[in-house]
TORKOL-4160 file (C-alpha; in steps of 0.2 Angstrom, whole numbers, padded with zeros to 4 digits, m for minus):
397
<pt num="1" X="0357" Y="0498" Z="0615"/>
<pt num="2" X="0364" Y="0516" Z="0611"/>
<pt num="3" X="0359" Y="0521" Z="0593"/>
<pt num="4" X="0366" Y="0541" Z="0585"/>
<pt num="5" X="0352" Y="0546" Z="0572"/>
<pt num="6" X="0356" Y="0555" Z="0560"/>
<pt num="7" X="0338" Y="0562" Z="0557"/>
<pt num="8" X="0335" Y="0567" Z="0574"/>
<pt num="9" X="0355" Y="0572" Z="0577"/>
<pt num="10" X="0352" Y="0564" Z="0595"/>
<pt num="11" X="0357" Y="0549" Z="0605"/>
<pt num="12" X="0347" Y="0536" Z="0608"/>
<pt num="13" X="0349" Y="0524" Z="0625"/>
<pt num="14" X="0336" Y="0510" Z="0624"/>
<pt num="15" X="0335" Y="0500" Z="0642"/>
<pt num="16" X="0330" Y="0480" Z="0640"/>
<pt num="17" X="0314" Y="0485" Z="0646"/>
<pt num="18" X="0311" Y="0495" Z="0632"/>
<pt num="19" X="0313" Y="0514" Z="0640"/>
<pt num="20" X="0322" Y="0526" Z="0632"/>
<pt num="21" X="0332" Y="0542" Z="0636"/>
<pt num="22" X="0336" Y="0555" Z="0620"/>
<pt num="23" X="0351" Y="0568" Z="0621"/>
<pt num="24" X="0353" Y="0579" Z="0605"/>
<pt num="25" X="0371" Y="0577" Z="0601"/>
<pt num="26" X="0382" Y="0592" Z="0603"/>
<pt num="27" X="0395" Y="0589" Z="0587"/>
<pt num="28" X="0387" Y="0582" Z="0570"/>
<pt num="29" X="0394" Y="0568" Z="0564"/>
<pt num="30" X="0390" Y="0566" Z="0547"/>
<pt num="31" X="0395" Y="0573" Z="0534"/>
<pt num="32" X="0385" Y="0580" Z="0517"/>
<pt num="33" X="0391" Y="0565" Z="0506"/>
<pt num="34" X="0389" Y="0552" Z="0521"/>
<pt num="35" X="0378" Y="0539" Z="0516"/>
<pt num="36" X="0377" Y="0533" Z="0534"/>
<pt num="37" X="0358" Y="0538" Z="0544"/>
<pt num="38" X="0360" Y="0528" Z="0560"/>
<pt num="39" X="0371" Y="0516" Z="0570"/>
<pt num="40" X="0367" Y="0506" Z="0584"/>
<pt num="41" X="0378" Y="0498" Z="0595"/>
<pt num="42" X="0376" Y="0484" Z="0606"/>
<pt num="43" X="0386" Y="0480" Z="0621"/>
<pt num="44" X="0381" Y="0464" Z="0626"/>
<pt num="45" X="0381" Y="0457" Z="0608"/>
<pt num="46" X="0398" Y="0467" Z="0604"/>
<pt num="47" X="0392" Y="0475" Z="0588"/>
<pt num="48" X="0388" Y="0487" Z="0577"/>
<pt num="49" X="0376" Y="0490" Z="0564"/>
<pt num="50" X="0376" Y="0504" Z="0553"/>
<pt num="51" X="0361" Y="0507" Z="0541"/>
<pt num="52" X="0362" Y="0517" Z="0524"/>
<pt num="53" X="0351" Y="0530" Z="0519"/>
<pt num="54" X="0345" Y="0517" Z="0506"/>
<pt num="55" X="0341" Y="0505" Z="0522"/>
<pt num="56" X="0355" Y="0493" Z="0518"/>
<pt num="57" X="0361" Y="0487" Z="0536"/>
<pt num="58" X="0380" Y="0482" Z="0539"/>
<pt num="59" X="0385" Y="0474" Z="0555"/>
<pt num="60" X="0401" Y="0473" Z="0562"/>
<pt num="61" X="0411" Y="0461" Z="0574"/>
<pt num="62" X="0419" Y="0471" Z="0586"/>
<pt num="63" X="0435" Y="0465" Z="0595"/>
<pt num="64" X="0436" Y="0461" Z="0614"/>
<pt num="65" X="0449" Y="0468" Z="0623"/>
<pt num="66" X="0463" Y="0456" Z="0630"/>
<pt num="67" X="0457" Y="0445" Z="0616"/>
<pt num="68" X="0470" Y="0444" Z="0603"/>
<pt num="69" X="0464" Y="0429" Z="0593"/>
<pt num="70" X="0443" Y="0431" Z="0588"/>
<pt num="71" X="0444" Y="0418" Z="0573"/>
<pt num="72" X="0436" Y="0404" Z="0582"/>
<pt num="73" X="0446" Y="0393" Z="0571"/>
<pt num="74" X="0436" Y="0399" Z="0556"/>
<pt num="75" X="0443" Y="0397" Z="0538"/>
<pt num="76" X="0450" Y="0414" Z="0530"/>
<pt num="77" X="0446" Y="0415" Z="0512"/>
<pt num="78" X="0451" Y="0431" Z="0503"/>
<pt num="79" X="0444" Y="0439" Z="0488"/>
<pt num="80" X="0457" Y="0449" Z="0476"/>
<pt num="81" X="0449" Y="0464" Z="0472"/>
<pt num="82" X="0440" Y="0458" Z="0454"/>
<pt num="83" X="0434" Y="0444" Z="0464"/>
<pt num="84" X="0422" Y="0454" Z="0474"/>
<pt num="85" X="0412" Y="0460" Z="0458"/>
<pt num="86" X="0404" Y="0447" Z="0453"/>
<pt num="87" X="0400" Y="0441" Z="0469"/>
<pt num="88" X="0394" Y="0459" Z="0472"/>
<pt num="89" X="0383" Y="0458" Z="0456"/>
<pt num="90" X="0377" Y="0440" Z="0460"/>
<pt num="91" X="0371" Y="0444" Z="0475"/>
<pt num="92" X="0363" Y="0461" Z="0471"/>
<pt num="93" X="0357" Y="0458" Z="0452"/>
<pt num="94" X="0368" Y="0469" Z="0444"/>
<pt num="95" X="0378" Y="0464" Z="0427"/>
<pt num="96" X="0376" Y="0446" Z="0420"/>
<pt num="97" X="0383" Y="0435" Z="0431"/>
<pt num="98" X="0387" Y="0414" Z="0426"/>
<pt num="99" X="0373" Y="0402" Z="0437"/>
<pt num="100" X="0389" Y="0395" Z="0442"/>
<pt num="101" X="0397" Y="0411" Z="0450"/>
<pt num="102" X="0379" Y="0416" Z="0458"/>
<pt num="103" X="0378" Y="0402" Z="0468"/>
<pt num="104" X="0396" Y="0403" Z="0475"/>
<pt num="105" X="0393" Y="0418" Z="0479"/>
<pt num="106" X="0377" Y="0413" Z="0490"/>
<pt num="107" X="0387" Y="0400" Z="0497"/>
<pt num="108" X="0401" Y="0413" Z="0503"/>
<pt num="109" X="0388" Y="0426" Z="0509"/>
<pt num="110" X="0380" Y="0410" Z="0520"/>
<pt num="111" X="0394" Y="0403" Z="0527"/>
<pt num="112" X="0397" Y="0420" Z="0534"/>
<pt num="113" X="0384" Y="0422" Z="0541"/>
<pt num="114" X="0383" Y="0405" Z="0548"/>
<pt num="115" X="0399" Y="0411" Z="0556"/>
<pt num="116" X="0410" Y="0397" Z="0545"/>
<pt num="117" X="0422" Y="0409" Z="0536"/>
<pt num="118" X="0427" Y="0425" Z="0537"/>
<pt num="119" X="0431" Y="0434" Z="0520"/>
<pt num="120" X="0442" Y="0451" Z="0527"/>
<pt num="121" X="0443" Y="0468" Z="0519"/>
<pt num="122" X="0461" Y="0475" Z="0515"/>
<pt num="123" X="0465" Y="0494" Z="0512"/>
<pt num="124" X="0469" Y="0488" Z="0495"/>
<pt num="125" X="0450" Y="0484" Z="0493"/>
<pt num="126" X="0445" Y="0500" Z="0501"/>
<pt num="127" X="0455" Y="0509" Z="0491"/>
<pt num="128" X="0452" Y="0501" Z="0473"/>
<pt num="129" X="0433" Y="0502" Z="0479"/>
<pt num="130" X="0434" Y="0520" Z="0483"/>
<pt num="131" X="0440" Y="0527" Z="0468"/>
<pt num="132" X="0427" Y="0519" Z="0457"/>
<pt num="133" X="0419" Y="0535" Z="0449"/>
<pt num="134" X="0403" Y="0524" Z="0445"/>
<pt num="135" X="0394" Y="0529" Z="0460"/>
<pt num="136" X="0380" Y="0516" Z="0461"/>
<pt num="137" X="0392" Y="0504" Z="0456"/>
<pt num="138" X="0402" Y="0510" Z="0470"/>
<pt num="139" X="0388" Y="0510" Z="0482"/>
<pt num="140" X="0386" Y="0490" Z="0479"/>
<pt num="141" X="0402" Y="0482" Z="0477"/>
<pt num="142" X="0407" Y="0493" Z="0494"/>
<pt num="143" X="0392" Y="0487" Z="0501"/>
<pt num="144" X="0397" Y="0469" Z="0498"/>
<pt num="145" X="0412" Y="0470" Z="0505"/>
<pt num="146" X="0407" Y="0477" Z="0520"/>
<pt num="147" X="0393" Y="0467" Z="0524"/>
<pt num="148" X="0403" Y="0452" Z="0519"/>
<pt num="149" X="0419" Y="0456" Z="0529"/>
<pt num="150" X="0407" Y="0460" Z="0543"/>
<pt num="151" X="0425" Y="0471" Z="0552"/>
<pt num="152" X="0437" Y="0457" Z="0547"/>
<pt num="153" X="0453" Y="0468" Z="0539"/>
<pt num="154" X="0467" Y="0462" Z="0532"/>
<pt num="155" X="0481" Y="0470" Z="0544"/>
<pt num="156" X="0493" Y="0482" Z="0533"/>
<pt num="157" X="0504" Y="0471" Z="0524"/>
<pt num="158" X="0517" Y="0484" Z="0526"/>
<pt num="159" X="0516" Y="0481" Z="0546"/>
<pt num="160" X="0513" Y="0463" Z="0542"/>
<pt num="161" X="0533" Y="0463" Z="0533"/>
<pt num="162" X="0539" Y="0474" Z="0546"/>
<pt num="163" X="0534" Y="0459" Z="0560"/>
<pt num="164" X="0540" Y="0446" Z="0550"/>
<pt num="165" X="0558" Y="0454" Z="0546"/>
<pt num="166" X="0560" Y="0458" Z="0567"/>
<pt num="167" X="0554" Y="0438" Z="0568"/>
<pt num="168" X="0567" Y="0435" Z="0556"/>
<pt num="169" X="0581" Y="0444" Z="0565"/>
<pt num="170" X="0575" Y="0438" Z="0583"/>
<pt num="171" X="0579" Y="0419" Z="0574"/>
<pt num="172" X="0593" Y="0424" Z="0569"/>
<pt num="173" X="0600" Y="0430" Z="0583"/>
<pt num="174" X="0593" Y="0415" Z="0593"/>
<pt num="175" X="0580" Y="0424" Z="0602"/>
<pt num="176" X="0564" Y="0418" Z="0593"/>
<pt num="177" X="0559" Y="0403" Z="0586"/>
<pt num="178" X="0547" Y="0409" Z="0574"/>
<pt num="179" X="0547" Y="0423" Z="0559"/>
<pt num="180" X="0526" Y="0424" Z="0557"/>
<pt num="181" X="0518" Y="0438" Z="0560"/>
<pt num="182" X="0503" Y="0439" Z="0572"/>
<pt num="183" X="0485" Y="0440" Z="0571"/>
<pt num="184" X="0486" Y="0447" Z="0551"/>
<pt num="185" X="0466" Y="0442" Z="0551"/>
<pt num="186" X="0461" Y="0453" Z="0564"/>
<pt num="187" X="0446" Y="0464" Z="0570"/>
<pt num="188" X="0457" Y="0475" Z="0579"/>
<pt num="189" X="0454" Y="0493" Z="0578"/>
<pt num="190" X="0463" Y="0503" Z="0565"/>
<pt num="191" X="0473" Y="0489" Z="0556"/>
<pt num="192" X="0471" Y="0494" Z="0538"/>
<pt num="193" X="0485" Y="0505" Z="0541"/>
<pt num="194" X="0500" Y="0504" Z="0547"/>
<pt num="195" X="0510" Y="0519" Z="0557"/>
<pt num="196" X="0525" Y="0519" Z="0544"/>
<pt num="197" X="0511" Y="0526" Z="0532"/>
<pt num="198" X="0511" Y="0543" Z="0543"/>
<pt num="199" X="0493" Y="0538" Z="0547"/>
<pt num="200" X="0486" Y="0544" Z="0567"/>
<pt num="201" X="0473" Y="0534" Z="0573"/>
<pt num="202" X="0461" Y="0542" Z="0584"/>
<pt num="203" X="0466" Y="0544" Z="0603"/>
<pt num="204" X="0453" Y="0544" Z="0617"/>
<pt num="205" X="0454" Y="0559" Z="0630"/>
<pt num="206" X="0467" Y="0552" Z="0644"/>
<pt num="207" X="0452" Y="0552" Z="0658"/>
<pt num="208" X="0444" Y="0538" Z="0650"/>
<pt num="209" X="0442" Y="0522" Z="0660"/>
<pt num="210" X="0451" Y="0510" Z="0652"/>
<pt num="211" X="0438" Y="0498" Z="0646"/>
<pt num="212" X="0427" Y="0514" Z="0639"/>
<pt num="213" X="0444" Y="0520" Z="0629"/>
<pt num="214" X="0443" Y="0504" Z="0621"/>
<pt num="215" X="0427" Y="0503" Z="0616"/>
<pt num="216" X="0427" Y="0520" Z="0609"/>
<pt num="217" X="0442" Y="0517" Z="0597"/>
<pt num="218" X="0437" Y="0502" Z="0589"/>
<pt num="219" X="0416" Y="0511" Z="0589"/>
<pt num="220" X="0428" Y="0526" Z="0579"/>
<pt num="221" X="0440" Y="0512" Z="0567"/>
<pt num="222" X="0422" Y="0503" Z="0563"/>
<pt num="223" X="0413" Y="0516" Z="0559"/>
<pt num="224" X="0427" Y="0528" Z="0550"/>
<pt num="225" X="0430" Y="0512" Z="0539"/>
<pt num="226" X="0411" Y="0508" Z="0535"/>
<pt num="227" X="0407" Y="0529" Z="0530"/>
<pt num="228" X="0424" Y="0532" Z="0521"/>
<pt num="229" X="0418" Y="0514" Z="0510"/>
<pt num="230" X="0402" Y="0523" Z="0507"/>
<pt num="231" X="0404" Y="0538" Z="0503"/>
<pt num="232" X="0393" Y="0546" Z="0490"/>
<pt num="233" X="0410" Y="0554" Z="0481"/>
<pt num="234" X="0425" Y="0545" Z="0474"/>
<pt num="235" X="0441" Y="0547" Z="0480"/>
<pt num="236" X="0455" Y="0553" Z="0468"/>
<pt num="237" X="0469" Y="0541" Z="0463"/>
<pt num="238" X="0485" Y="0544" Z="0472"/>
<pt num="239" X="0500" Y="0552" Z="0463"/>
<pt num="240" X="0512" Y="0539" Z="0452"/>
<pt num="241" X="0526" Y="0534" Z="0463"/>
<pt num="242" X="0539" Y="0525" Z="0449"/>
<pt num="243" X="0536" Y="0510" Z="0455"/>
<pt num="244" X="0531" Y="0507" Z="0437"/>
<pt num="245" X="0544" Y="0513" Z="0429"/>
<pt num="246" X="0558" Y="0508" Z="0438"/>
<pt num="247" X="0553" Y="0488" Z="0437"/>
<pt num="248" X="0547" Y="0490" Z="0419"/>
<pt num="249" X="0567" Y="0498" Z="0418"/>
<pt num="250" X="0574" Y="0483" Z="0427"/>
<pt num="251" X="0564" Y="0469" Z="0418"/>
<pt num="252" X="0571" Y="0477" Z="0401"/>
<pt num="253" X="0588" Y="0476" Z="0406"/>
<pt num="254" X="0586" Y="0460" Z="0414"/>
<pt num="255" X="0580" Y="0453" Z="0397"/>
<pt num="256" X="0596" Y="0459" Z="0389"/>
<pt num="257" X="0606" Y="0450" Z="0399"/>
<pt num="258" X="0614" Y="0434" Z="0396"/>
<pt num="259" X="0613" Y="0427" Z="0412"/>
<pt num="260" X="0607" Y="0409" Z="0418"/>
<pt num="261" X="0592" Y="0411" Z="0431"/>
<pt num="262" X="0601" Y="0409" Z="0444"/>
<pt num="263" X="0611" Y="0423" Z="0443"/>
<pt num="264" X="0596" Y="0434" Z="0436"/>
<pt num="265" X="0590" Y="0429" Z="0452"/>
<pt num="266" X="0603" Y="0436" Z="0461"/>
<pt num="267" X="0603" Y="0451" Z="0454"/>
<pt num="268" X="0582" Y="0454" Z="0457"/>
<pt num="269" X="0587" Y="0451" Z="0475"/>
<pt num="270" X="0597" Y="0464" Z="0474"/>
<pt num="271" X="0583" Y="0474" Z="0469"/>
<pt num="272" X="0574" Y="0469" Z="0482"/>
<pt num="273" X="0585" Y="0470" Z="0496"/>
<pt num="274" X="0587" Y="0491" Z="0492"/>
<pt num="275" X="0566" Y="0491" Z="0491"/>
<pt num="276" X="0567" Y="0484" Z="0509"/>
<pt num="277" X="0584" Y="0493" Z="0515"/>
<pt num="278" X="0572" Y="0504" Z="0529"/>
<pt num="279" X="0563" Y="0490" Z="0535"/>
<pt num="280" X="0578" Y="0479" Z="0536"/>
<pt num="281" X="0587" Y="0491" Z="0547"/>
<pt num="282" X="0572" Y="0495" Z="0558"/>
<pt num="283" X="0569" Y="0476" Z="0561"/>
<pt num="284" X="0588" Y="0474" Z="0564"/>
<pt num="285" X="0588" Y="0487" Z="0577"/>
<pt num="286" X="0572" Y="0483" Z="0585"/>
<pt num="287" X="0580" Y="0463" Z="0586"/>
<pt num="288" X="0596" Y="0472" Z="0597"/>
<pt num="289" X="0607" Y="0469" Z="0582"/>
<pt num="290" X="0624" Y="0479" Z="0582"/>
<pt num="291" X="0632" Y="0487" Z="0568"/>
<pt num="292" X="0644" Y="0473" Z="0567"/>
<pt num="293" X="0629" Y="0459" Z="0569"/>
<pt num="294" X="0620" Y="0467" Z="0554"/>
<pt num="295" X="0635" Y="0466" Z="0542"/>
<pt num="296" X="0639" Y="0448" Z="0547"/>
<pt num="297" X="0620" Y="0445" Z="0542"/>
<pt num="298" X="0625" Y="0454" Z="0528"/>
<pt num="299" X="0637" Y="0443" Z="0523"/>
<pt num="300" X="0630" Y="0427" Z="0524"/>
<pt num="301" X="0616" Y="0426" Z="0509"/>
<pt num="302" X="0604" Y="0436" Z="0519"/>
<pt num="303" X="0590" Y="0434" Z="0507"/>
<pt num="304" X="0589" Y="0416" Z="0508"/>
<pt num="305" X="0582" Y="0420" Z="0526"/>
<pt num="306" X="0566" Y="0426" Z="0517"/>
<pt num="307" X="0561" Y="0411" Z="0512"/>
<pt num="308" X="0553" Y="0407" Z="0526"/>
<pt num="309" X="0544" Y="0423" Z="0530"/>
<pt num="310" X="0523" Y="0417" Z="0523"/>
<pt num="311" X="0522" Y="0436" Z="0515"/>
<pt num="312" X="0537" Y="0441" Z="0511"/>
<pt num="313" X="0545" Y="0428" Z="0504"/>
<pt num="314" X="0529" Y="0425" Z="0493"/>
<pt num="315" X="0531" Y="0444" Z="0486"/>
<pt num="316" X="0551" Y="0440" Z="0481"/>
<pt num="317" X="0544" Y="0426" Z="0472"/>
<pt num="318" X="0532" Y="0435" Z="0464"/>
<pt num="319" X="0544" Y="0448" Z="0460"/>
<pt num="320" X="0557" Y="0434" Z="0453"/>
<pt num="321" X="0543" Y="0427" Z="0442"/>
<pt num="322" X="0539" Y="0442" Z="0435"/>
<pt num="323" X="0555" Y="0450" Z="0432"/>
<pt num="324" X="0560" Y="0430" Z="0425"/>
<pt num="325" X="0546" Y="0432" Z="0414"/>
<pt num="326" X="0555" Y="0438" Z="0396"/>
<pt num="327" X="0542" Y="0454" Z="0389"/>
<pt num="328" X="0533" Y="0457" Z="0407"/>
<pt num="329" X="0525" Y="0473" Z="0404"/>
<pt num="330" X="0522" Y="0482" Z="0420"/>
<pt num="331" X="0505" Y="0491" Z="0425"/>
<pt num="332" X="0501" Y="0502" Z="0439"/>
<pt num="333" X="0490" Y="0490" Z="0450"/>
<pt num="334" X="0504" Y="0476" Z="0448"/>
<pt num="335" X="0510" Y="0483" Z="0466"/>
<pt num="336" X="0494" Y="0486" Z="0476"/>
<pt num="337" X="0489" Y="0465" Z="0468"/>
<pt num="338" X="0509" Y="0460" Z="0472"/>
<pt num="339" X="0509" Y="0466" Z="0489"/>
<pt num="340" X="0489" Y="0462" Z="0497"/>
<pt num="341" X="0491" Y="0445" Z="0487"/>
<pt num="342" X="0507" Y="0440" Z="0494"/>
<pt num="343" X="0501" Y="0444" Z="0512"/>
<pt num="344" X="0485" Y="0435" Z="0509"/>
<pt num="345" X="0491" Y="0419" Z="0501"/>
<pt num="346" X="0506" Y="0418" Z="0517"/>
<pt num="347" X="0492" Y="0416" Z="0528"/>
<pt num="348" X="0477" Y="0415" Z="0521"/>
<pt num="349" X="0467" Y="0396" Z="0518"/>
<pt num="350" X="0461" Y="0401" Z="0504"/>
<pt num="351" X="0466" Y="0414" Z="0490"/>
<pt num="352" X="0456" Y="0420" Z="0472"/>
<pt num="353" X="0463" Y="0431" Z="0461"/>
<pt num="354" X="0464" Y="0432" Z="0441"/>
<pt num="355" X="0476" Y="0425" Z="0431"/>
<pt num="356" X="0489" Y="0440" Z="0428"/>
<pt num="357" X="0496" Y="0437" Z="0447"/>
<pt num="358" X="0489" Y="0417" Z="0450"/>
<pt num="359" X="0502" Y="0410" Z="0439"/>
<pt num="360" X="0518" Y="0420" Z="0448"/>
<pt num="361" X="0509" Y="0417" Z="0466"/>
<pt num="362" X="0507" Y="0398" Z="0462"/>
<pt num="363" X="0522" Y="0397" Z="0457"/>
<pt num="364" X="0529" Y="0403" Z="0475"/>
<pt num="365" X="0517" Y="0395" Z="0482"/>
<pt num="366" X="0523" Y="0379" Z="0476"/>
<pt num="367" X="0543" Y="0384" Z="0478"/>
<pt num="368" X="0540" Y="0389" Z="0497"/>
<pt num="369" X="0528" Y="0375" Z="0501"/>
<pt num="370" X="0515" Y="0387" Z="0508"/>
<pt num="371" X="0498" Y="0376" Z="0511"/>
<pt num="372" X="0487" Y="0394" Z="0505"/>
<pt num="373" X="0476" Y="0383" Z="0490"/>
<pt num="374" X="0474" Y="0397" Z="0475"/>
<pt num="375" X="0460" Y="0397" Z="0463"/>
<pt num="376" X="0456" Y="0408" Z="0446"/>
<pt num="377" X="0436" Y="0405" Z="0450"/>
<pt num="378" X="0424" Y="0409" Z="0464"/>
<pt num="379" X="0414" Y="0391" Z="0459"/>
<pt num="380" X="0431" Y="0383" Z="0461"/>
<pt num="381" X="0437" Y="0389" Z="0478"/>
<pt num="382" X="0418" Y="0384" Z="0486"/>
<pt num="383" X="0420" Y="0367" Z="0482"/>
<pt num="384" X="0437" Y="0367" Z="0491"/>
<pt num="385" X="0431" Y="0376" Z="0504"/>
<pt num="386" X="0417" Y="0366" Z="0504"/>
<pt num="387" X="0427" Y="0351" Z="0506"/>
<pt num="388" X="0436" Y="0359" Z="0521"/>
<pt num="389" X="0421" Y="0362" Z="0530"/>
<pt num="390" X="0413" Y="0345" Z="0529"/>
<pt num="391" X="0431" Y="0339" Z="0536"/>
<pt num="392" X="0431" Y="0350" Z="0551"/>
<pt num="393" X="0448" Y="0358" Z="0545"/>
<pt num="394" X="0453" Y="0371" Z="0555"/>
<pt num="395" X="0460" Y="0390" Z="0552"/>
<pt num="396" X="0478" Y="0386" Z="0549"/>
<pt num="397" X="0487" Y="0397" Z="0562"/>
């Protein structure tokens, strides 16, 4: 076992026999506002637990390299962010929580450690978690997710549509046979984020044995995840991007329009098809497309090619129900749910969310034929869950 205490700023190597070697660490580690006082990582169990300076443990599943699928044919079932509260304040006594929703929330938390679901963390949960200015609130609904997700992430759905759309050129061209994305449940390091988002992950020194680099970047992605989750300050809400306003534009003039839906579908496509122009060309050029391939793609109703991408052909249909929907008034989380609920329910087994985005996702759900079951409450999706696991259903790959 190797253990960094924070109180003794040394490292601990405890042998099976019990003996122990200390060396004081050169570089601290922590920072002021960390919440974090010691980890402890095992290599034989392939884990890491971090505990809190209020003596809350957290353990992490750590990935094996050369291993690319860890789920063990467990079920996935994915929390939208106002899900995780009252499972948070079930579980930890917080705010008044229905008998109904604390025992669901019991039977989540046991079949995960029973190692029968996994429930993953996305980056939309670490940021809407992280910018909760109620600091003891904070501290518990992060804790819950952590301990809960136990290292599962969601990968970035951003990466997740960029694999897609290359699958979906590669078919096209008649050099794949299949537009899904990989491993999107995934405990490999540094998955939150995707590289389009400018985002560096941490690189080893090149000397490093291969096995050791390995281990020391997926000991960094845990551990940066699990301290940034905790951190004793808020972090500030990004900057508006008009994502808001342009939609809420579009929806307007759409309502003004005296057009059947058909052709008002068209026309969000359209809309669509300019939000995705960068990572259409990418994929087109990473597929080997030429110039002249791409504009014969072009022309041949292109975006009928999406329905059968699981994530991104679940966010057009979100985005057609919405903009379909006369009066939509657009809010500033409608992205972040759109985007991390679309990518969930294309591959996820399970998906609970609020009503705002269940009726839209449902509704795609039902129009591409996706198997993902949906629910509006936590006592709802155990018993299906519960169903699943008494007749041995399997992850659905």
């Amino acid at each position: 076992m190797m253990t960094i205490d924070r109180e003794t700023s040394s490292v601990i190597l405890t042998r099976s026999d019990g003996k122990e070697a200390r060396k004081p660490l050169t570089h601290p580690m922590f920072t002021d506002t960390s919440l974090l006082t010691r980890l402890h990582y095992s290599p034989p169990m392939g884990g890491l637990l971090a505990v809190t300076r209020n003596g809350d443990d957290i353990a992490f599943e750590l990935p094996v390299r050369g291993q690319t699928d860890q789920l063990d044919g467990r079920l996935v079932v994915y929390l939208d962010q106002n899900m995780w509260r009252p499972v948070s304040d079930a579980l930890r006594g917080g705010a008044t929580v229905s008998d109904k929703d604390c025992d669901a929330a019991e039977q989540l938390a046991q079949w995960v450690q029973d190692g029968r679901i996994i429930m993953p963390a996305s980056a939309g949960h670490y940021y809407e978690t992280a910018k909760w200015s109620l600091a003891d609130k904070r501290y518990d609904l992060a804790l819950t997710i952590l301990q809960l997700s136990r290292g599962w992430q969601m990968r970035d759905p951003l990466q997740v549509r960029n694999d897609e759309i290359l699958g979906m050129f590669r078919c096209w061209r008649g050099s794949g046979d299949d537009a899904q994305a990989r491993d999107v449940f995934t405990l490999a390091p540094n998955a939150l984020h995707s590289p389009t988002r400018g985002v560096g992950p941490y690189t080893p020194p090149p000397d490093f044995p291969v096995e050791d680099a390995f281990r020391q970047v997926c000991l960094t992605s845990a551990t940066t995840y699990i301290d940034v989750m905790l951190d004793a300050e808020h972090v500030e809400p990004g900057p508006e991007t008009g994502w808001v306003e342009l939609n809420q534009r579009f929806s307007d003039w759409l309502d003004s329009q005296d057009r059947d839906s058909q052709q008002k579908r068209r026309s969000i496509d359209v809309l669509l098809f300019d939000d995705f122009r960068r990572e259409l060309a990418e994929g087109a050029q990473a597929a080997g497309l030429s110039p002249q391939d791409l504009q014969q793609w072009c022309e041949k109703q292109p975006m009928k090619g999406f329905g059968t991408l699981p994530a991104s052909g679940l966010y057009r249909e979100m985005l057609h129900n919405r903009h379909l929907n006369k009066g939509t008034r657009w809010r500033r989380n409608d992205l972040t749910d759109m985007i991390y609920l679309s990518c969930a329910a294309g591959y996820a087994d399970f998906v609970v969310c609020e009503r705002h985005m269940r009726e839209p996702l449902e509704r795609g759900i039902r129009r591409l034929a996706r198997p993902t079951k949906l629910f509006r409450r936590l006592s709802e999706a155990v018993s299906a869950v519960d169903d699943a696991l008494r007749q041995g259903v399997p992850h659905a790959d």
